[in-house]
C-alpha positions as a Python dict, from the first residue, in 0.01 Angstrom:
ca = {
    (1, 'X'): (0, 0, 0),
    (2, 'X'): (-247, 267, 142),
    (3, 'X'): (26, 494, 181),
    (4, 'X'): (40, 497, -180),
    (5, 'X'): (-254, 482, -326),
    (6, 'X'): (-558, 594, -81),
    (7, 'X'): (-835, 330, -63),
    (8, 'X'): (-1140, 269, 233),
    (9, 'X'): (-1172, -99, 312),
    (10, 'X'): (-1430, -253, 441),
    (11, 'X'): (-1404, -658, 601),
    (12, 'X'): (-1730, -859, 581),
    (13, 'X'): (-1715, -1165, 768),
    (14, 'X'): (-1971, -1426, 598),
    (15, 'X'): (-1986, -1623, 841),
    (16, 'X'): (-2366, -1709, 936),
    (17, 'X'): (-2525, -1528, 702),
    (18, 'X'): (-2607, -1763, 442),
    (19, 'X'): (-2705, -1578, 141),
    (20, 'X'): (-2337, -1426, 197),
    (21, 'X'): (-2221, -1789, 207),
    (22, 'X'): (-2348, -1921, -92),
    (23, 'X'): (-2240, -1603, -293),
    (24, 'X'): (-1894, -1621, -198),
    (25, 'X'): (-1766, -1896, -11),
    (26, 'X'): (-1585, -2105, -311),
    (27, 'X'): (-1434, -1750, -421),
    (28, 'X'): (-1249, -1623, -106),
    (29, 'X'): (-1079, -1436, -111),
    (30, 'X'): (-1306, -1226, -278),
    (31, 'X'): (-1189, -836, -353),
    (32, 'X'): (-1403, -602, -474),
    (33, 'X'): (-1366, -265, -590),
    (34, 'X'): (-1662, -15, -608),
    (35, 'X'): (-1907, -328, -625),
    (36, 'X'): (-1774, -488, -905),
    (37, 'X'): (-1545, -834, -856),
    (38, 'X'): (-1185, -739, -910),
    (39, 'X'): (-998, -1059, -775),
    (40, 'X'): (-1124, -1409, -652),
    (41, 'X'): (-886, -1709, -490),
    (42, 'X'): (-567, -1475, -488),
    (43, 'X'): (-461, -1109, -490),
    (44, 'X'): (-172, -983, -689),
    (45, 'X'): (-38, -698, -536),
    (46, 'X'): (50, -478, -840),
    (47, 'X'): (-281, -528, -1003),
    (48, 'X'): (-446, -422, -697),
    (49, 'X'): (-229, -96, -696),
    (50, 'X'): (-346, -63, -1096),
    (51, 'X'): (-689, -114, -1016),
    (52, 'X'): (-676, 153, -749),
    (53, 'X'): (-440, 388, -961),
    (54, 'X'): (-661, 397, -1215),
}
């Protein structure tokens, strides 16, 4: 998809860091795009490319 539409992406484990944890852990996968939630459990590929499109 990045061939596409240009996007940086950044992986954060959460792993050990328990504020991370708590925040997150019953929503991964978590996406977010420019610090706002965009998808939670599951990540449809054509709204993804919307989201970034637009």
């Amino acid at each position: 998809m990045q061939q596409e539409v240009w996007f940086s992406l950044e992986v954060v484990d959460i792993g050990g860091d328990p504020k991370l944890e708590a925040r997150y852990r019953v929503h991964l996968p978590v996406v977010e795009i420019d610090g706002e939630r965009a998808f939670t459990h599951f990540v449809d590929e054509d709204a993804l490319r919307a989201r970034l499109s637009g």
